[in-house]
Phi, psi and omega in degrees: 000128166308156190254162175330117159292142176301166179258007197246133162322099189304184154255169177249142183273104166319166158201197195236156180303174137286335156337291171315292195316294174340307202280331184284324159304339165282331183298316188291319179314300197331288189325313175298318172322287174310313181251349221350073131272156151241064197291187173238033152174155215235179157236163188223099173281139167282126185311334208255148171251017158290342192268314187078050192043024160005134148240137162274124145305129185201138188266117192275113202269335187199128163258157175191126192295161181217183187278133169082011209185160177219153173250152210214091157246156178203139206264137164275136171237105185259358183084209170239057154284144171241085191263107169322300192302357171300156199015051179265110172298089177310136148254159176199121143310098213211114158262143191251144178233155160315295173299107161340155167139149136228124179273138199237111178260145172278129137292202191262149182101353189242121303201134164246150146356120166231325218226117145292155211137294202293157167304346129327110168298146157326131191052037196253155178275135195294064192237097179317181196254336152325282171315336157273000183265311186282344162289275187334298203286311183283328165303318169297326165285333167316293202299342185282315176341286192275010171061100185223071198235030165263205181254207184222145163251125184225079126328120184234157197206144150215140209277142189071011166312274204326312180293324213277305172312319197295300207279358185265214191236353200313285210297309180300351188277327164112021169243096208259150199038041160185195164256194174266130179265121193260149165149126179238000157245342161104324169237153194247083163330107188320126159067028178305266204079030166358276170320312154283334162285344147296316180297271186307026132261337147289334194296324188281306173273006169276292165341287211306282181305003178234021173064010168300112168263342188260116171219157181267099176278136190228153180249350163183201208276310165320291181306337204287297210266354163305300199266349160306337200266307196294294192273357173057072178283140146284152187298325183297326207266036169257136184225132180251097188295304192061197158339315206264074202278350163311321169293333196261311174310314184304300208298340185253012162287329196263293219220088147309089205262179189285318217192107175213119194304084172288141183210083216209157193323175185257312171301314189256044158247323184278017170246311187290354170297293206257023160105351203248152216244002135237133173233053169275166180299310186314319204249359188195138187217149169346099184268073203301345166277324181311304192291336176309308201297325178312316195323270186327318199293316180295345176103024171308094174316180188267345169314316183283002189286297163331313182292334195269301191304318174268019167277158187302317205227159174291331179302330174271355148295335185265319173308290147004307180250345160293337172269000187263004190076352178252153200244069152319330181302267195333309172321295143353269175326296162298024163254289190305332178293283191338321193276318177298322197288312169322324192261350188206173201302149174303320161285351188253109176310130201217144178202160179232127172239164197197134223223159166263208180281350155298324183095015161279117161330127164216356167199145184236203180169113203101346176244138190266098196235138175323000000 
C-alpha cells in the first residue's frame, strides 16, 4: 500500500529511469564478474547535460550467479510521477563473452521489435538507444578498470513486464511481449510523463512507416471507438494521446501525415478552445467565461451566457445550449481547431470532433464529409 500522504505541501520526488535502472545493474554485474564484489549499491552517471554530469547512487536488491555470468536487480523509483514501471524489478543478466563487444538481449518482461518506425531495428530488443549508450559506457569502463578485454551478453528483463506492458501502447506499437527500457536523461521528472509521450510519438511514426497518412488522435477509450467506427480506422492509425495533445500536434512537425483527426470529451476540447496544450486537471481547468464567451459567438444571450458562467460543469453547459439551439460543441471545435491548426505544419490537414460521455458525436469543425 502506498503510504500517507502528507496535508502539508511537498517538493515532487524526481526518480530514475529503466534506462537508469539497467545500468546501475550491469555497473553491480561487472563488479561481481570482474571483481567478485557485491556491493549493495553503484553509482551511476547520468547522461544528459542538463543534470551536470550528475552520478546517482541506486541500490542493488539481489545478486544470484548464473553459468558464465551473474543477474543483478533493482526496483525503479519513478518518483512522484505515475509511471506503470513505479516499483517494477528491473533486471540485468550479464555474461562474459570471448568475442569484444557488447550484445544486447530482451529477457524475460521486456518487449522485441516487431513493427517499423520504432528508433529500432525489426527483431531488435526493445532496449531504446540511450540506455544502451549508457549500459555501453559503464561497461566499457569496468572492463578498462578491470584489464578486461572480452566482451559482455547483456539481458535486460523486468519481472512481470509482459503483464505490465498490457496498461502501455507497446502491442500496439508492434513490441510485442514486454515493455520497453526507456530513458533518454537517466531521470523521470515529477508528472513528466515521459514515458508517454515517447509512446505517441512512436504511436506516430510507427503509422507513417507502415504507410498510414490519416491518424486519430484521441483523448480515452470513448472517443478512441467513435472515431475508429466513423473511419473504419485500423489500430495503428489510432493514437492515444490522453492529455497530451501537445505532444502530438509538435511531433508532426518532426514525422508529417497527410491528415489527423483529434477526437476527444467536450470538457478537454473546451481546454484546448482555451489554449491549452495539455489537459490534465493538474495543468489546466475549465474556463466556464471562456465557454460563456464561445456561448455568445454561437449566439447565445446573455442569460444564457449566465447560466454557462455558473454552471457546475461543461456538460451542463453544453445540455443548456442544446436546448436553447445554440451549438456550442461546434463553437468548441472550431476554437480548437484555431489553436492547433497555430501549433503544427500548414500541410497537414486537420479537423475536431467532440463526443459526449456516451461517445455521441455532438460537434466537429473541419471535416469534410460527402
Amino acid at each position: 500500500m502506498w503510504p500517507e500522504s502528507s496535508e502539508s505541501p511537498q517538493p515532487l520526488r524526481s526518480g530514475l529511469t529503466t534506462g537508469a535502472c539497467a545500468t546501475a545493474c550491469c555497473v553491480a554485474a561487472a563488479q561481481a564478474l570482474l571483481a567478485s564484489r557485491q556491493p549493495s549499491s553503484v553509482e551511476v552517471a547520468l547522461p544528459t547535460k542538463k543534470d551536470g554530469g550528475r552520478v546517482v547512487e541506486m541500490v542493488i536488491e539481489r545478486y544470484q550467479a548464473l553459468e558464465n555470468g551473474v543477474r543483478t536487480e533493482t526496483v525503479k523509483d519513478a518518483g512522484d510521477d505515475p509511471d506503470v514501471t513505479h516499483g517494477a524489478t528491473v533486471f540485468v543478466e550479464l555474461r562474459l563473452t570471448e568475442t569484444p563487444g557488447i550484445l544486447f538481449k530482451a529477457a524475460a518482461g521486456v518487449g522485441t521489435v516487431t513493427r517499423e518506425g520504432l528508433m529500432l531495428d525489426v527483431g531488435e530488443p526493445a532496449i531504446n538507444p540511450m540506455p544502451r549508450k549508457m549500459m555501453s559506457e559503464h561497461l566499457t569502463n569496468a572492463a578498462y578498470t578491470y584489464q578486461y578485454t572480452g566482451g559482455f551478453e547483456v539481458s535486460v528483463g523486468v519481472e512481470k513486464g509482459d503483464q505490465i506492458a498490457l496498461k502501455t501502447m507497446n502491442p500496439r506499437l508492434g513490441i510485442i511481449g514486454g515493455l520497453s527500457i526507456l530513458g533518454t536523461t537517466g531521470i523521470v521528472r515529477p508528472y513528466s510523463c515521459a514515458a508517454y509521450i515517447a509512446s505517441i510519438h512512436q504511436g506516430i511514426d510507427v503509422a507513417r512507416s507502415n504507410g498510414i497518412h490519416h491518424i486519430a488522435a484521441t483523448t480515452g477509450s470513448t472517443s478512441e471507438a467513435a472515431i475508429k467506427t466513423e473511419y473504419d480506422l485500423p489500430e495503428m492509425a489510432l493514437i492515444e494521446m490522453g492529455d497530451f495533445v501537445g505532444a502530438v500536434l509538435k511531433h508532426l512537425k518532426k514525422s508529417p501525415v497527410h491528415k489527423l483527426s483529434i477526437c476527444g470529451g467536450f470538457g478537454k476540447l473546451t481546454k484546448l478552445a482555451n489554449g491549452h496544450l495539455d489537459l490534465n486537471s493538474r495543468a489546466s481547468s475549465i474556463d466556464l467565461e471562456h465557454l460563456a464567451g464561445l456561448a455568445k459567438q454561437a449566439g447565445a444571450d446573455q442569460g444564457l451566457q449566465d447560466e454557462i458562467i455558473h454552471a457546475n460543469t461543461s456538460v451542463q453547459a453544453l445540455k443548456r445550449c442544446q436546448a436553447d439551439g445554440v451549438d456550442l460543441a461546434a463553437e468548441v471545435c472550431r476554437a480548437a481547431w484555431q489553436k492547433a491548426r497555430a501549433v503544427m505544419p500548414a500541410s497537414v490537414a486537420l479537423e475536431i470532433w467532440a463526443v459526449d460521455r456516451q461517445g455521441n458525436f455532438v460537434g466537429c469543425y473541419g471535416v469534410d464529409r460527402p
